[in-house]
Each structure stands twice: as structure tokens, then as C-alpha cells.
N, CA, C and O atoms as a GROMACS GRO file, in nm:
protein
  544
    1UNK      N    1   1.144  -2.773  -2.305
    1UNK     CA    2   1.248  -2.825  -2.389
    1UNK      C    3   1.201  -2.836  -2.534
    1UNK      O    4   1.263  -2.916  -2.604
    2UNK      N    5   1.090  -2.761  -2.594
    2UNK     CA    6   1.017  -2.790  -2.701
    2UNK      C    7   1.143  -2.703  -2.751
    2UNK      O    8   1.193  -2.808  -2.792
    3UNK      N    9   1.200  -2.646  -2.771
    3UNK     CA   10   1.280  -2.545  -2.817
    3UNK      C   11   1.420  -2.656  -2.920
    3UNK      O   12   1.461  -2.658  -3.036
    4UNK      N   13   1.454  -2.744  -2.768
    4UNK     CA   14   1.547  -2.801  -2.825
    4UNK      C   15   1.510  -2.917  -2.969
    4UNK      O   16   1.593  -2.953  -3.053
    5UNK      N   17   1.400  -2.947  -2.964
    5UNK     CA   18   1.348  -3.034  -3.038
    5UNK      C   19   1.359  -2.935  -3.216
    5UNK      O   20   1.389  -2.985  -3.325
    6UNK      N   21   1.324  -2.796  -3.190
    6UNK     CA   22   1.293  -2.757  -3.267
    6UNK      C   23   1.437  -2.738  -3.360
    6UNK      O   24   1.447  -2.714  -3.480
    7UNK      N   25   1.529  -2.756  -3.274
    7UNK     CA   26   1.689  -2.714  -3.394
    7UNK      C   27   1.714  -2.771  -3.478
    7UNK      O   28   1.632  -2.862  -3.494
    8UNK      N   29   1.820  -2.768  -3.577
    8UNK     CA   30   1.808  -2.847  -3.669
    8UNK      C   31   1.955  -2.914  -3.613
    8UNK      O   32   2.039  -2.871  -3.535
    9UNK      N   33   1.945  -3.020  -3.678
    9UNK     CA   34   2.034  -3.089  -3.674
    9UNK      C   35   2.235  -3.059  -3.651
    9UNK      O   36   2.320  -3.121  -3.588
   10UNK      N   37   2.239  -2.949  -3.729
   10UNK     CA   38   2.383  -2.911  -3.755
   10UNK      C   39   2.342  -2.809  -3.626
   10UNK      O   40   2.426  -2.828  -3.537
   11UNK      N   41   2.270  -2.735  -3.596
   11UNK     CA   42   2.275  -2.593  -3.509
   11UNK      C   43   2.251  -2.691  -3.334
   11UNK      O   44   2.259  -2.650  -3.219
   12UNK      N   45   2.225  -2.813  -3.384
   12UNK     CA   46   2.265  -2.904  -3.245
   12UNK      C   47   2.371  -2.930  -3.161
   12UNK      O   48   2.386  -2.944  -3.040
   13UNK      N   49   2.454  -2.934  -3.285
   13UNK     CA   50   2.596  -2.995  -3.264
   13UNK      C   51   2.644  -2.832  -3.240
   13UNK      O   52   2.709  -2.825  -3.136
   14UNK      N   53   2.638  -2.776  -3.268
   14UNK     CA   54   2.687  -2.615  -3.248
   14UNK      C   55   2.644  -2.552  -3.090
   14UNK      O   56   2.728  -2.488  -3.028
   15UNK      N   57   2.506  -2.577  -3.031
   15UNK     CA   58   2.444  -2.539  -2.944
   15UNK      C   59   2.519  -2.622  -2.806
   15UNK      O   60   2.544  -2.555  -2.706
   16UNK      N   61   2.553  -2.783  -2.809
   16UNK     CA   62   2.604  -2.838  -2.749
   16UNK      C   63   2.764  -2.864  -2.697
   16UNK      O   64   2.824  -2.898  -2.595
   17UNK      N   65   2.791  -2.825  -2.829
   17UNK     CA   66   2.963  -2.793  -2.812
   17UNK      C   67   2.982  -2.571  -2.733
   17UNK      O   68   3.075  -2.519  -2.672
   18UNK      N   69   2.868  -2.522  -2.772
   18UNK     CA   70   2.868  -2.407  -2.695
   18UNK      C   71   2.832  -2.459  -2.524
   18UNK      O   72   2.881  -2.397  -2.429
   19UNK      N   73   2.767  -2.546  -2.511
   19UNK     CA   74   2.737  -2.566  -2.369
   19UNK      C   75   2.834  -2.615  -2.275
   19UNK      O   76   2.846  -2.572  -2.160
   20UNK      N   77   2.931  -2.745  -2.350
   20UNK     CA   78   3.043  -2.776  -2.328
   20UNK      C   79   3.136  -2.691  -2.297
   20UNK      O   80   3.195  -2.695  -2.190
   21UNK      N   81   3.160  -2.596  -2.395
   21UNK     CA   82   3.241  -2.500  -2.360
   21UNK      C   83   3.282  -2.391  -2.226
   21UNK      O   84   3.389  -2.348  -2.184
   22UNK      N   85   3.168  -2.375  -2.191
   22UNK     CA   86   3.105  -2.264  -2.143
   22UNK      C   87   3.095  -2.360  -1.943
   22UNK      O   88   3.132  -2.313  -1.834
   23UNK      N   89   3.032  -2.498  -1.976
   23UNK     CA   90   3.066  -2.606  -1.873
   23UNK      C   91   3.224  -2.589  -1.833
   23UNK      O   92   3.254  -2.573  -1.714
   24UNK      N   93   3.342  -2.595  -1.955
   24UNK     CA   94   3.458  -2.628  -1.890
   24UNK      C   95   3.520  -2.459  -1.852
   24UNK      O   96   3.586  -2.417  -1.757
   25UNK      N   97   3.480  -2.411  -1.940
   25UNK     CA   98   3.519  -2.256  -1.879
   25UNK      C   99   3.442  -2.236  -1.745
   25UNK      O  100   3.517  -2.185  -1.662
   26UNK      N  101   3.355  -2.252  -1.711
   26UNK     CA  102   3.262  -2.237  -1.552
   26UNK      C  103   3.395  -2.283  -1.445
   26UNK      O  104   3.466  -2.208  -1.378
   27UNK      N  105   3.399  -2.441  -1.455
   27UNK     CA  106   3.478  -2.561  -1.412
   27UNK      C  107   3.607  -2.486  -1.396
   27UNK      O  108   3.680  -2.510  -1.300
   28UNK      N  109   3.630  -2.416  -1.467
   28UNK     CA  110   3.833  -2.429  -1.478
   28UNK      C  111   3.814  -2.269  -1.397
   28UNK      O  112   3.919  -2.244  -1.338
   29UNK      N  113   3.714  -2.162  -1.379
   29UNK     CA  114   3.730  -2.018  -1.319
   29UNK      C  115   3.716  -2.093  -1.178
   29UNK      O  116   3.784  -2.047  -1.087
   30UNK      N  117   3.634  -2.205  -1.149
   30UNK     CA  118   3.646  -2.225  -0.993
   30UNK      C  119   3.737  -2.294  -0.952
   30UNK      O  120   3.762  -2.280  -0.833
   31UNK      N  121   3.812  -2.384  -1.022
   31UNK     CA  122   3.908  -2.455  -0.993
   31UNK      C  123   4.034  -2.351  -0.962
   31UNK      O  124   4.103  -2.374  -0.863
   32UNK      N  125   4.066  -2.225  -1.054
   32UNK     CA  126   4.141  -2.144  -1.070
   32UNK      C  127   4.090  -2.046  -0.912
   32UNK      O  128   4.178  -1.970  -0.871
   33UNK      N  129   4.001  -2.048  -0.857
   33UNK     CA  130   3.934  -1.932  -0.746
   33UNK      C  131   3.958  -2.011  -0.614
   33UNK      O  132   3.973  -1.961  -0.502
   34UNK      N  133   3.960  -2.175  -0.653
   34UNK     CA  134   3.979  -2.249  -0.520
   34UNK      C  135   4.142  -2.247  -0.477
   34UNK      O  136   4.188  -2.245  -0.363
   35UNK      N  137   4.223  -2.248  -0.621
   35UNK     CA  138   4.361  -2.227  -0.623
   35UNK      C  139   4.445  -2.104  -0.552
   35UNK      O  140   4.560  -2.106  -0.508
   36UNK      N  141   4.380  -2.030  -0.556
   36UNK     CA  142   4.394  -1.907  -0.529
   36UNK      C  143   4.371  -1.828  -0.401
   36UNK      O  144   4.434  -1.725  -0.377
   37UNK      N  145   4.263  -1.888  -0.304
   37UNK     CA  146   4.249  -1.890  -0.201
   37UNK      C  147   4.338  -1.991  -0.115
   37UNK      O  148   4.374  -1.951  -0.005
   38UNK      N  149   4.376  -2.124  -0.160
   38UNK     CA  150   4.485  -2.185  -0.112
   38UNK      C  151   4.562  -2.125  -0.087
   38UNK      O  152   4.600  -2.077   0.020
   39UNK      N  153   4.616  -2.118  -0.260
   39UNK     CA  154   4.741  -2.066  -0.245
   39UNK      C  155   4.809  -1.926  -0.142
   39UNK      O  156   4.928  -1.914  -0.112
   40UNK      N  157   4.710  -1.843  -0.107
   40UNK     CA  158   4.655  -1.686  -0.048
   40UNK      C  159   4.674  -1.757   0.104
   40UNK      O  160   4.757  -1.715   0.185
   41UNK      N  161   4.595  -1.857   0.128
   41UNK     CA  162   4.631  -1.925   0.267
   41UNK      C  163   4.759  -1.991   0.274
   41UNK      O  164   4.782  -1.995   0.395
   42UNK      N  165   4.851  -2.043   0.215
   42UNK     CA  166   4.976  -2.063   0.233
   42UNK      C  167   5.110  -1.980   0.225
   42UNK      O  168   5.221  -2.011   0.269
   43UNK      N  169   5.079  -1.887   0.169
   43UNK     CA  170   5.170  -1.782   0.143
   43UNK      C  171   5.140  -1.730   0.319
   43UNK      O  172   5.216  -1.763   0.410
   44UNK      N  173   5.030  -1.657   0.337
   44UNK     CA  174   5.008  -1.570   0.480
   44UNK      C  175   5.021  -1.637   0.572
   44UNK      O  176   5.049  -1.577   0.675
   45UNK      N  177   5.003  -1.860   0.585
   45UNK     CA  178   5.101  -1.909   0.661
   45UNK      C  179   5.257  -1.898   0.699
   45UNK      O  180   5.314  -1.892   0.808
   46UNK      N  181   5.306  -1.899   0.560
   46UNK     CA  182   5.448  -1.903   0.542
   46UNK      C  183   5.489  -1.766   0.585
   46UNK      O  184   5.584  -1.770   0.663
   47UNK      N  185   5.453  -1.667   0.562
   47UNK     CA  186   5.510  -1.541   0.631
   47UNK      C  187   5.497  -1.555   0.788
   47UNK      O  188   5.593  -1.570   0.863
   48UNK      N  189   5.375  -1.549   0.823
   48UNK     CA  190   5.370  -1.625   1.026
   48UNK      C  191   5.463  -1.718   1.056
   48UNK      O  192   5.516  -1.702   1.166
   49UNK      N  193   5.494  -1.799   0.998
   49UNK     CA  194   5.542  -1.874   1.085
   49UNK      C  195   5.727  -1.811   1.068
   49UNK      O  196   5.812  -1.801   1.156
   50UNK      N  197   5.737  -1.774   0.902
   50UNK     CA  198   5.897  -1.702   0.917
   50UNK      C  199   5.932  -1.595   1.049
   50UNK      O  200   6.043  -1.570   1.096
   51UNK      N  201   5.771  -1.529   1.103
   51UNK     CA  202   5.826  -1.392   1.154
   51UNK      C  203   5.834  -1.418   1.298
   51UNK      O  204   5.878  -1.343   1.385
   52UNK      N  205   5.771  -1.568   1.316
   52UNK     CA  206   5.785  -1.602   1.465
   52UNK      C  207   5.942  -1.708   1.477
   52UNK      O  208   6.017  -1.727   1.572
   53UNK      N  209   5.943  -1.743   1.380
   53UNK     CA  210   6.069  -1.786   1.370
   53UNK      C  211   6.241  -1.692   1.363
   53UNK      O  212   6.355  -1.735   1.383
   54UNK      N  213   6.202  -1.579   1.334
   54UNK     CA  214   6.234  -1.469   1.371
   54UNK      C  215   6.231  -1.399   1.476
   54UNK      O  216   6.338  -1.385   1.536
   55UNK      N  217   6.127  -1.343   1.522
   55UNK     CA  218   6.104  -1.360   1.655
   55UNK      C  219   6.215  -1.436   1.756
   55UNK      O  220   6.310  -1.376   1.806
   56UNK      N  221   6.189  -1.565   1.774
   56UNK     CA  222   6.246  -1.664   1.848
   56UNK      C  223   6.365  -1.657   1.840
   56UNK      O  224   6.416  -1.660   1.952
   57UNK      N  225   6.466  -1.646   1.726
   57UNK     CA  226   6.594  -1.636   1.704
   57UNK      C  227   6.668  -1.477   1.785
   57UNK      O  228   6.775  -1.458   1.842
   58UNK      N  229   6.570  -1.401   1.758
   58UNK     CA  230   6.611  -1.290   1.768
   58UNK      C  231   6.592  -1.255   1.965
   58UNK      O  232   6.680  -1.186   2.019
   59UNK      N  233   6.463  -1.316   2.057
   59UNK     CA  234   6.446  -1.364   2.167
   59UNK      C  235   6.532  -1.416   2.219
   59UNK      O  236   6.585  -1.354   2.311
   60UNK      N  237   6.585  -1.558   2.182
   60UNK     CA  238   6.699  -1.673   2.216
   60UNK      C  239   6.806  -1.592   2.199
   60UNK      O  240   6.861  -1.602   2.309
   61UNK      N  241   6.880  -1.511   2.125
   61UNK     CA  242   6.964  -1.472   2.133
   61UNK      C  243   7.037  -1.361   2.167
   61UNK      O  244   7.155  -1.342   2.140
   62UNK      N  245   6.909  -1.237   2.267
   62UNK     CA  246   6.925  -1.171   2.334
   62UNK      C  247   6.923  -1.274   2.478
   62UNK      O  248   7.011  -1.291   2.563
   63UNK      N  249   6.851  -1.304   2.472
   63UNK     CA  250   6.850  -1.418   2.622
   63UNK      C  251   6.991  -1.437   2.645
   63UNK      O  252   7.048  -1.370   2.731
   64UNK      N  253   7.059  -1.532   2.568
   64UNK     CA  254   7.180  -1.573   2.606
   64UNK      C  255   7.290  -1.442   2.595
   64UNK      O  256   7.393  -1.431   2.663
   65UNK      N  257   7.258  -1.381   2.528
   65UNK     CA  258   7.371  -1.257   2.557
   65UNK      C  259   7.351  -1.145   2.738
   65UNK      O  260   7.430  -1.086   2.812
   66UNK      N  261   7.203  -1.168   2.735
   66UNK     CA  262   7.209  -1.095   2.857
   66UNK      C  263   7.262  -1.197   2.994
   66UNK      O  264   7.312  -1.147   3.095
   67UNK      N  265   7.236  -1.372   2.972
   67UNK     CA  266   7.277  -1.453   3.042
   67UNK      C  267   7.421  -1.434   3.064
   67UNK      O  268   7.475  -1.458   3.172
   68UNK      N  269   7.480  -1.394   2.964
   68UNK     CA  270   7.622  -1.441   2.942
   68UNK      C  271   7.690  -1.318   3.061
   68UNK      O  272   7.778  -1.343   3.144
   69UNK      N  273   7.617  -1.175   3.038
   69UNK     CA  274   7.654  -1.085   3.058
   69UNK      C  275   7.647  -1.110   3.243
   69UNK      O  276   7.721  -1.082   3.337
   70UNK      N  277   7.553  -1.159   3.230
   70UNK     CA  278   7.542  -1.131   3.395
   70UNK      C  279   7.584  -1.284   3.493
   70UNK      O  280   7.548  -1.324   3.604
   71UNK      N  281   7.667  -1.332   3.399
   71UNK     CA  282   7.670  -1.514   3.464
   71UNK      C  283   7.632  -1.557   3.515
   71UNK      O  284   7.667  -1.619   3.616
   72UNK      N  285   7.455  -1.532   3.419
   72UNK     CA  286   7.369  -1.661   3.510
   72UNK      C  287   7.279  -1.754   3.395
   72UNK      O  288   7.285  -1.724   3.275
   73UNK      N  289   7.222  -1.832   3.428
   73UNK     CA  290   7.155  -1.914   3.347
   73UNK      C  291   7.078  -1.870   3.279
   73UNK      O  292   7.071  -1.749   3.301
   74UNK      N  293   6.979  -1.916   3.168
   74UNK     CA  294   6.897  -1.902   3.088
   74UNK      C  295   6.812  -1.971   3.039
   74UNK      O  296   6.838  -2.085   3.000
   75UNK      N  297   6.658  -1.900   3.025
   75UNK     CA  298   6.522  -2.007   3.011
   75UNK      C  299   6.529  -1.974   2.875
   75UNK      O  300   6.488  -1.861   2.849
   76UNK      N  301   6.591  -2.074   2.735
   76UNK     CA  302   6.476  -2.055   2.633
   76UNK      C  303   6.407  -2.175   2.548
   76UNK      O  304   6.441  -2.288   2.514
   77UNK      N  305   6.291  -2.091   2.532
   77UNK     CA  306   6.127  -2.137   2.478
   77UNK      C  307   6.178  -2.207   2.369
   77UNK      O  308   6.287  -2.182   2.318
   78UNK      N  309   6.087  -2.311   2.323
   78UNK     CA  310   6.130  -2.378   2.202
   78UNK      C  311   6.031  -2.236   2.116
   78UNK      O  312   5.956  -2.144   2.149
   79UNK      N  313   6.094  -2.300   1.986
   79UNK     CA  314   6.018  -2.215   1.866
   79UNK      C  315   5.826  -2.210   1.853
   79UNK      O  316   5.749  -2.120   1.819
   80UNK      N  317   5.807  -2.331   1.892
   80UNK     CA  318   5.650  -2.357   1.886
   80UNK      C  319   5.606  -2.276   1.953
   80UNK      O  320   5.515  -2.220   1.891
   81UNK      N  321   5.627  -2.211   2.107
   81UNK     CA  322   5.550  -2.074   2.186
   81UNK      C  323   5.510  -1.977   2.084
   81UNK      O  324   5.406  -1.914   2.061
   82UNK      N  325   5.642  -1.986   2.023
   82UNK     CA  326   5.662  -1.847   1.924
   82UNK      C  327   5.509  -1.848   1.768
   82UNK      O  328   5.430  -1.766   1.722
   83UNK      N  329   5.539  -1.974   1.748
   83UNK     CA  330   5.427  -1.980   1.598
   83UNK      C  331   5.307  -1.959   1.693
   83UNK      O  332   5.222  -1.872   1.673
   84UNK      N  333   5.306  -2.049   1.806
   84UNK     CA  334   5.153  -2.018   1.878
   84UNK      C  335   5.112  -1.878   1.886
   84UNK      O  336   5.012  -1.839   1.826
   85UNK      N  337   5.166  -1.819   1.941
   85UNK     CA  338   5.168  -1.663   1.950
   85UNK      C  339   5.133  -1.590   1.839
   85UNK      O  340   5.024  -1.533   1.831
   86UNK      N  341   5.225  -1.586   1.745
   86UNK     CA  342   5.196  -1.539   1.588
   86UNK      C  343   5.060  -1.554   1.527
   86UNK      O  344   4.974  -1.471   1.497
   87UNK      N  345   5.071  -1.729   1.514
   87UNK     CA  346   4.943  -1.767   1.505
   87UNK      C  347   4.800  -1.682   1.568
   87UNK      O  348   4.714  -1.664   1.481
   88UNK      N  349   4.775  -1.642   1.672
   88UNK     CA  350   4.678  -1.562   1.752
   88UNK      C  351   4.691  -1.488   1.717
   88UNK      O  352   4.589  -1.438   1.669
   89UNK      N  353   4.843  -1.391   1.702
   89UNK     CA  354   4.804  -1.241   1.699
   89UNK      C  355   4.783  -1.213   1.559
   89UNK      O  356   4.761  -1.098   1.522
   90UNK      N  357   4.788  -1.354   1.441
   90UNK     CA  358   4.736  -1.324   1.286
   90UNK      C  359   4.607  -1.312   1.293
   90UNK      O  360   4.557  -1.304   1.181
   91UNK      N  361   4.538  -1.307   1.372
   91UNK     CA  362   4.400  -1.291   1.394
   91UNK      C  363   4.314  -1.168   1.351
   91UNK      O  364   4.196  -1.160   1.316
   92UNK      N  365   4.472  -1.017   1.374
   92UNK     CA  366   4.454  -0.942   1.426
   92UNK      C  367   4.466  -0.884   1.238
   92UNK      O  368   4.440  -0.777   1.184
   93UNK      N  369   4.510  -0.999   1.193
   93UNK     CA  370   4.520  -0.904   1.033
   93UNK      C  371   4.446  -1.013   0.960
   93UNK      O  372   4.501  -1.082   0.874
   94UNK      N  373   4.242  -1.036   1.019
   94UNK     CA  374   4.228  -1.120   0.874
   94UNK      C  375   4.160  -1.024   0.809
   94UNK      O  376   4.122  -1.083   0.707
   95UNK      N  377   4.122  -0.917   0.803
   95UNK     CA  378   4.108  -0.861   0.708
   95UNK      C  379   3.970  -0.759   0.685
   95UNK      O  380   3.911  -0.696   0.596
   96UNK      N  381   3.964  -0.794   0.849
   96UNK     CA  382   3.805  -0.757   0.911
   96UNK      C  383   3.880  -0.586   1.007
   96UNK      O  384   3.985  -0.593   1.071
   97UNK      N  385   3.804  -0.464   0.996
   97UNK     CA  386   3.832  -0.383   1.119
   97UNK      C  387   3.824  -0.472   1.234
   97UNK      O  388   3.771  -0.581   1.257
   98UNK      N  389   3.920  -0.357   1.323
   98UNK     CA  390   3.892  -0.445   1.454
   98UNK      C  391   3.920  -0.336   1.571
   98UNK      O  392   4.034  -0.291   1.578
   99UNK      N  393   3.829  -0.293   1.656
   99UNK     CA  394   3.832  -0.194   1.747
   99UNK      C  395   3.929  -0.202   1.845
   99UNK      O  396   3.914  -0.309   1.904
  100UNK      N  397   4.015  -0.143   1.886
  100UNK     CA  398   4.120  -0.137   1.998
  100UNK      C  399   4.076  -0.237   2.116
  100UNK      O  400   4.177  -0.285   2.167
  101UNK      N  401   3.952  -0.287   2.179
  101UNK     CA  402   3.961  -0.384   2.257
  101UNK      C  403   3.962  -0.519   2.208
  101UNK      O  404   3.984  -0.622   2.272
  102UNK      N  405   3.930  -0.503   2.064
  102UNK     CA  406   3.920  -0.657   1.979
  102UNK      C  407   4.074  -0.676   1.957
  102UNK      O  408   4.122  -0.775   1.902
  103UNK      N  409   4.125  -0.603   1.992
  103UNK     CA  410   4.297  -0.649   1.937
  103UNK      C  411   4.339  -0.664   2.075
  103UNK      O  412   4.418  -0.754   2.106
  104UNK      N  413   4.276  -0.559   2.189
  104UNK     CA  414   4.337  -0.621   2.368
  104UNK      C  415   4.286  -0.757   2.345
  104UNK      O  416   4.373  -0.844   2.355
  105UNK      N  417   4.150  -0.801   2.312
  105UNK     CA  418   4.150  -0.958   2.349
  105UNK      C  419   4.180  -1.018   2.315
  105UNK      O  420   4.182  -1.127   2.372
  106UNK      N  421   4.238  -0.995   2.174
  106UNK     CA  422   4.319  -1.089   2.092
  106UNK      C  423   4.482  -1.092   2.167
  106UNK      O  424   4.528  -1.201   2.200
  107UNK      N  425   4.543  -0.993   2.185
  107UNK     CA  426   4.656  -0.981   2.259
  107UNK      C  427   4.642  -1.088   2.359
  107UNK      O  428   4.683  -1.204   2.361
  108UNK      N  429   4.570  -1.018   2.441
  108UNK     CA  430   4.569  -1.108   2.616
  108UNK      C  431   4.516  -1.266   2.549
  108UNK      O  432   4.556  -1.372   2.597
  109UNK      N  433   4.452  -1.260   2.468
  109UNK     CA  434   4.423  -1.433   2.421
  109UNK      C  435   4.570  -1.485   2.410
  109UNK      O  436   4.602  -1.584   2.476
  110UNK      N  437   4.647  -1.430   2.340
  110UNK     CA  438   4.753  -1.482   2.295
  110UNK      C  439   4.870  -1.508   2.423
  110UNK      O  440   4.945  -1.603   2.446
  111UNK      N  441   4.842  -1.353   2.506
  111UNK     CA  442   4.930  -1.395   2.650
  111UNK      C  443   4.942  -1.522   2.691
  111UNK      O  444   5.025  -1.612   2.702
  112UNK      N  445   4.791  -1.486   2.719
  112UNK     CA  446   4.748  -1.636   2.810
  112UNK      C  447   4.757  -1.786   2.772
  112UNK      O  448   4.742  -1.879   2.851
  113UNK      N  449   4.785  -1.798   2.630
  113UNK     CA  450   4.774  -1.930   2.580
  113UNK      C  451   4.931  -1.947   2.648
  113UNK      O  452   4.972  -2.034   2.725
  114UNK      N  453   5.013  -1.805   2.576
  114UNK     CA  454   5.200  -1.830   2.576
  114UNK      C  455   5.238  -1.880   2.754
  114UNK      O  456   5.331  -1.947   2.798
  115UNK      N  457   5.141  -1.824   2.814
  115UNK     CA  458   5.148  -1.823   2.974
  115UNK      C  459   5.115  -1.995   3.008
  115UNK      O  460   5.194  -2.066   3.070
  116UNK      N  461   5.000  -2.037   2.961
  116UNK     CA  462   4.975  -2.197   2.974
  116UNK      C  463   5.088  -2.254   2.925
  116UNK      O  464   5.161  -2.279   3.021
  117UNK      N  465   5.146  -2.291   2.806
  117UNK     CA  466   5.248  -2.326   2.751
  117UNK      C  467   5.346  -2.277   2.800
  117UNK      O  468   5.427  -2.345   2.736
  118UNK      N  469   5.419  -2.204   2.872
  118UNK     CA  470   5.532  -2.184   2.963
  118UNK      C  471   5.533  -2.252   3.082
  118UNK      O  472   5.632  -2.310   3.125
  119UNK      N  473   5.385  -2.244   3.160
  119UNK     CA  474   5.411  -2.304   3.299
  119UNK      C  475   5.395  -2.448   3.258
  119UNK      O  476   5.471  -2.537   3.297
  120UNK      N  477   5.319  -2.461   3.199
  120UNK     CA  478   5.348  -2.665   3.112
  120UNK      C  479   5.453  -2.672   3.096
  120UNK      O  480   5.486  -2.738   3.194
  121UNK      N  481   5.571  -2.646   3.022
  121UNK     CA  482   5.698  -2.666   2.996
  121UNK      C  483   5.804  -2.634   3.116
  121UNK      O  484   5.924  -2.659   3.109
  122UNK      N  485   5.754  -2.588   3.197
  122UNK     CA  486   5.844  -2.557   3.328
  122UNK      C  487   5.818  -2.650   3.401
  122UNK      O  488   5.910  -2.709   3.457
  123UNK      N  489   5.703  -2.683   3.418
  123UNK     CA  490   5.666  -2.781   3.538
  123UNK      C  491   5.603  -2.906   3.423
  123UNK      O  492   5.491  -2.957   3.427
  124UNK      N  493   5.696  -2.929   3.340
  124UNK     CA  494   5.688  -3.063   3.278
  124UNK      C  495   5.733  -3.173   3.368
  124UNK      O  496   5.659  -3.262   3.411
  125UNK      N  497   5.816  -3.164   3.385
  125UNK     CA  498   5.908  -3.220   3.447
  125UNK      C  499   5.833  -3.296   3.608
  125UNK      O  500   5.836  -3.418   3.628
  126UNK      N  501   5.789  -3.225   3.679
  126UNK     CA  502   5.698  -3.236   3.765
  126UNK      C  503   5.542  -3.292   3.733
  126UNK      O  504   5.477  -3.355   3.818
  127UNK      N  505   5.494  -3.262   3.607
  127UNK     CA  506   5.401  -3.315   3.569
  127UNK      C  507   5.409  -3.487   3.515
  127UNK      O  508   5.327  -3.579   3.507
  128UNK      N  509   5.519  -3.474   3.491
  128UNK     CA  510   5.551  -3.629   3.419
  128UNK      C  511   5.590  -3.763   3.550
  128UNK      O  512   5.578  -3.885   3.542
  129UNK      N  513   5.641  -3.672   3.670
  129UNK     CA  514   5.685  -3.768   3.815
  129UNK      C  515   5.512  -3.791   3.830
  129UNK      O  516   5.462  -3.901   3.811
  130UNK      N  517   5.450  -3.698   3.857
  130UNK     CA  518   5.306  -3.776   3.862
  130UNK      C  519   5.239  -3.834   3.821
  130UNK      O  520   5.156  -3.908   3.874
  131UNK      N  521   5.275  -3.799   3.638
  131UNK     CA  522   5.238  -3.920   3.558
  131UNK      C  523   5.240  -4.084   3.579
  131UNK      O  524   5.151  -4.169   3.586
  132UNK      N  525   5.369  -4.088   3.586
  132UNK     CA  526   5.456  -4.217   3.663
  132UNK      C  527   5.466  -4.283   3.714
  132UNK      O  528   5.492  -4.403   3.705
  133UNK      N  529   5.429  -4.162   3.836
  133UNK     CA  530   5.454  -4.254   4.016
  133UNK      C  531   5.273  -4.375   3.962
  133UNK      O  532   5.167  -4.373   3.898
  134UNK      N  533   5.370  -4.468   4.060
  134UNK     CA  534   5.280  -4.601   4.088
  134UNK      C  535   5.119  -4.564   4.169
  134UNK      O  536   5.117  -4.458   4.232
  135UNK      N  537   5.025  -4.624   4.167
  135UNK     CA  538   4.934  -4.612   4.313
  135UNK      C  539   4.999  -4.725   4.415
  135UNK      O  540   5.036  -4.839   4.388
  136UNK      N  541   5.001  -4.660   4.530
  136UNK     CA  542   5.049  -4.762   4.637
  136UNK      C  543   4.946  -4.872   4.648
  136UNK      O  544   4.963  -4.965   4.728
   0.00000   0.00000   0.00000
């Protein structure tokens, strides 16, 4: 630090207001880089969850038209199966290659979750009488 000793007085105030500067310009490119990756993560949320929401509408409402057609009842999924699903198969676009069995396991990952969450919601109902029931 013998250096700093050596300035003069006015080229102090010059050297320090350059450091300042240069401090808030550092400060404000990462603040601006943390913004930006947010923001990059909320946008590619907001598209997933529109396209499973899409999805679902577009699901639900073949369902009931083929119900209607054939006069019989109809199973539909709440919307959440649908983001779950999405959710997994966004896996498949973060941005990394991914070899044809890395996208089967990502697929079948995603089956299988939609498969747990269906037979839970079917046999809710049954799950909750056991909840319930007393011990004798």
C-alpha cells in the first residue's frame, strides 16, 4: 500500500471516486445478471404451466364430448396432474443434450408420478374411510 501513500492529495480523491465507481458498476451488472436469470425462470414457468393448462382444457373437453357421445360417465383430472406432468417433461428442455433414453426416463418418470396421482385421487375416497375409521 506504499503506493497509496505516495498520491497526492487531489489524485486521491480522483483514485477513490474511480474505485467507487467501478464498486457500483460491479454491484449493479450482478444485480442486473441475478434479475435476469429470475426473470428467465419465471417467464419458462409461466409458459409450463399455460401449456398444461391447455393441455387440461383441451383433455377435459374431449373427455366430456366423447362421454356425451356414448352416454356414459366421465373421469376428469383436476388441472394439477396436468402442471405435474409438464413440470417433468420441462426437464426435457433445460438446455442440456439429452439422448433418446434420457427423455424415455424422463417420460416414464413423468408417467409414473401422473399414475401415483391418479390412483390417489381415485381411491381417495377409500383412503380417507381408513383414515377415520376408529380402533376398536
Amino acid at each position: 500500500m506504499e503506493w497509496l501513500n505516495s498520491l497526492k492529495p487531489e489524485h486521491t480523491v480522483g483514485f477513490f471516486t474511480t474505485l467507487g465507481a467501478l464498486v457500483g458498476i460491479i454491484g449493479g451488472v450482478i444485480i442486473a445478471l441475478i434479475n435476469s436469470h429470475a426473470e428467465s425462470k419465471r417467464h419458462k414457468l409461466e409458459i409450463i404451466i399455460k401449456s398444461a393448462l391447455d393441455s387440461w382444457k383441451y383433455t377435459s373437453d374431449m373427455t366430456l364430448k366423447r362421454a356425451d357421445k356414448a352416454n356414459a360417465g366421465a373421469i376428469i383430472y383436476p388441472s394439477d396432474l396436468f402442471i405435474v406432468r409438464m413440470l417433468k417433461i420441462s426437464k426435457i428442455l433445460d438446455g442440456k443434450d439429452k439422448s433418446a433414453e434420457e427423455i424415455l426416463e424422463i417420460l416414464k418418470n413423468a408417467d409414473a408420478t401422473n399414475k401415483t396421482i391418479k390412483d390417489y385421487m381415485t381411491n381417495k375416497s377409500e383412503i380417507q374411510k381408513l383414515e377415520n375409521k376408529k380402533p376398536d
